[in-house]
C-alpha positions as CSV (number, residue, x, y, z in Angstrom):
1,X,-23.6,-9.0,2.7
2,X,-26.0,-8.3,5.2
3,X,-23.3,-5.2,6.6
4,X,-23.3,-4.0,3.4
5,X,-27.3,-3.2,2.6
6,X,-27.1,-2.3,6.3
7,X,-24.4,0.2,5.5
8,X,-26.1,1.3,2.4
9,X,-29.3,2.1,3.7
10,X,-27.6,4.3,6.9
11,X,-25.8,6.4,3.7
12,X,-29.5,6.9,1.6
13,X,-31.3,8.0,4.9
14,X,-29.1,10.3,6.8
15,X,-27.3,11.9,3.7
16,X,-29.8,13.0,0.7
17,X,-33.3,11.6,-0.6
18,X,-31.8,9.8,-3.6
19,X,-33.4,7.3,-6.1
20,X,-32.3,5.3,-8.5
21,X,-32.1,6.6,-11.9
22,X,-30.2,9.4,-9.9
23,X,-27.3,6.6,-8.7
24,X,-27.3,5.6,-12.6
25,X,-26.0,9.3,-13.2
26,X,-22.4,8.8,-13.4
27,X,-21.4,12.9,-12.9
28,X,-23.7,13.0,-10.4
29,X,-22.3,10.2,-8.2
30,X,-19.0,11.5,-8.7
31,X,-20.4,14.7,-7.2
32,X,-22.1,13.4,-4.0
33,X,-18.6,11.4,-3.4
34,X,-16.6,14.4,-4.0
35,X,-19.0,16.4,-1.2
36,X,-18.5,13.2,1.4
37,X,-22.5,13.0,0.8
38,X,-22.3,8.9,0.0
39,X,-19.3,8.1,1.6
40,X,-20.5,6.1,4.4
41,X,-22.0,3.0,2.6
42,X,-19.3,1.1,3.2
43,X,-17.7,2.0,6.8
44,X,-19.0,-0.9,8.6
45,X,-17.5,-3.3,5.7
46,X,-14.4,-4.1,7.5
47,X,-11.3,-3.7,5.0
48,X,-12.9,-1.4,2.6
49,X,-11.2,1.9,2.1
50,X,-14.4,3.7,3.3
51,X,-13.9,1.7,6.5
52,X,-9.8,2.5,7.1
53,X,-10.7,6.2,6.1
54,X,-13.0,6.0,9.1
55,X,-10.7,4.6,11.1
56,X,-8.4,7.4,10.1
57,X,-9.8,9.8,10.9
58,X,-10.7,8.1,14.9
59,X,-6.7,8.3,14.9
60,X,-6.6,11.5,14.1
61,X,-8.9,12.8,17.0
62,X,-7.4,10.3,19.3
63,X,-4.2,12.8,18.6
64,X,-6.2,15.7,19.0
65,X,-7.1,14.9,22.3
66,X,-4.5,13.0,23.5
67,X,-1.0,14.5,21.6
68,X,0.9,13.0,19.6
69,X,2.4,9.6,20.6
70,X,6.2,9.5,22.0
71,X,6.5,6.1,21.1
72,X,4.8,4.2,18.3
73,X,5.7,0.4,17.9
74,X,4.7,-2.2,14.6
75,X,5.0,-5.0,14.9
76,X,5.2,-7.9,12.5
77,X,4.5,-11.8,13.8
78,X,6.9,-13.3,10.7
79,X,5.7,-16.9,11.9
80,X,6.9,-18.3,9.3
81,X,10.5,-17.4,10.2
82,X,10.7,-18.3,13.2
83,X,11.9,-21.9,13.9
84,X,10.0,-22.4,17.2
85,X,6.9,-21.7,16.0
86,X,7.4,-24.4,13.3
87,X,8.7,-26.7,15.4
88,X,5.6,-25.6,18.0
89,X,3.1,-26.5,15.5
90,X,4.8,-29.8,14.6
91,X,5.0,-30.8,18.2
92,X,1.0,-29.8,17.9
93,X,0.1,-32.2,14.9
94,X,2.1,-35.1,16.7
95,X,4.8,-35.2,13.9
96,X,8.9,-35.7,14.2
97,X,10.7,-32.4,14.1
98,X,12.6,-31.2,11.4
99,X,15.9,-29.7,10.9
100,X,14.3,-27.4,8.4
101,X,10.9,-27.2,6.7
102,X,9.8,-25.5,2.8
103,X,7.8,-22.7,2.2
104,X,4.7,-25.0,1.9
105,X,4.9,-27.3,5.2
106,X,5.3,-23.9,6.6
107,X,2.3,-22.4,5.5
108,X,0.5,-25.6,6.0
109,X,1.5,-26.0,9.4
110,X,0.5,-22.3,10.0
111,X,-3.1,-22.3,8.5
112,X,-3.7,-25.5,10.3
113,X,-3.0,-23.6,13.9
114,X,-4.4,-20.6,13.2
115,X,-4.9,-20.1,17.5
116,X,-1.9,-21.1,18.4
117,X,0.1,-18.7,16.1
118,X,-1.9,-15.9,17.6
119,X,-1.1,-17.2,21.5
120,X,2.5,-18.1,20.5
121,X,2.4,-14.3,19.3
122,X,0.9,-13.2,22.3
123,X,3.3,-15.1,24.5
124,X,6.6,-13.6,22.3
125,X,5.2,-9.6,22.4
126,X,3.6,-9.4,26.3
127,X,7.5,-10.9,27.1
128,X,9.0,-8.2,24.9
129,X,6.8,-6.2,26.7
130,X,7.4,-7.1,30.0
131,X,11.4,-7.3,29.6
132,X,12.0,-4.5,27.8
133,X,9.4,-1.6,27.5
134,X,7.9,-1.8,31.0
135,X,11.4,-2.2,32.7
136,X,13.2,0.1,30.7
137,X,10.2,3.4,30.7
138,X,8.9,2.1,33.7
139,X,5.4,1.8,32.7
């Protein structure tokens, strides 16, 4: 909460002297937005579209000054699919192993090893890293 009234009060002092029954006018709220005027009250909110819109637009000076990218990777853990993991975070909890596990023990397992689905992540993409970009492009 704390980022937010932080946020809010950057946006009322560097933007436009504004008071209160003027943020009660609907049209001319709508205005200020429209003219970027109080766009920033929410930037340091992480998750909020004020804050992606921000980050946005960093990517699109990054490309301005450094050209586009000639390869762009996503990448997507899927933990829950893959059978090592599970069987990693079983092995964790001090449990038998399973041949296969449901949706729930799944999720269970995952939010209980929130660390060590992030290193076991880690582990899997500096390997595909190493094997396969950095040999191949010879970076």
């Amino acid at each position: 909460m704390k980022q937010v009234y932080s946020g809010i009060n950057i946006a009322f002092r560097k933007k436009l002297p504004i008071n209160a029954k003027q943020t009660l006018d609907d049209t001319q709220m709508k205005f200020l937005m429209n003219k970027d005027m109080i766009y920033r009250y929410l930037q340091c909110v992480r998750s909020s579209p004020q804050y992606w819109h921000k980050r946005l637009k960093d990517l699109f000076a990054m490309t301005r000054q450094l050209g586009f990218p000639t390869f762009f990777l996503t990448l997507s853990c899927a933990d829950l699919r893959w059978k090592e993991f599970n069987d990693t975070f079983v092995r964790h909890t001090g449990a038998p192993i399973k041949e296969s596990y449901t949706f729930e023990e799944k999720t269970k397992l995952l939010r209980a090893n929130p660390v060590l689905a992030a290193r076991l992540f880690e582990k899997r993409f500096m390997t595909f890293m190493n094997f396969f970009i950095k040999v191949e492009h010879h970076v």
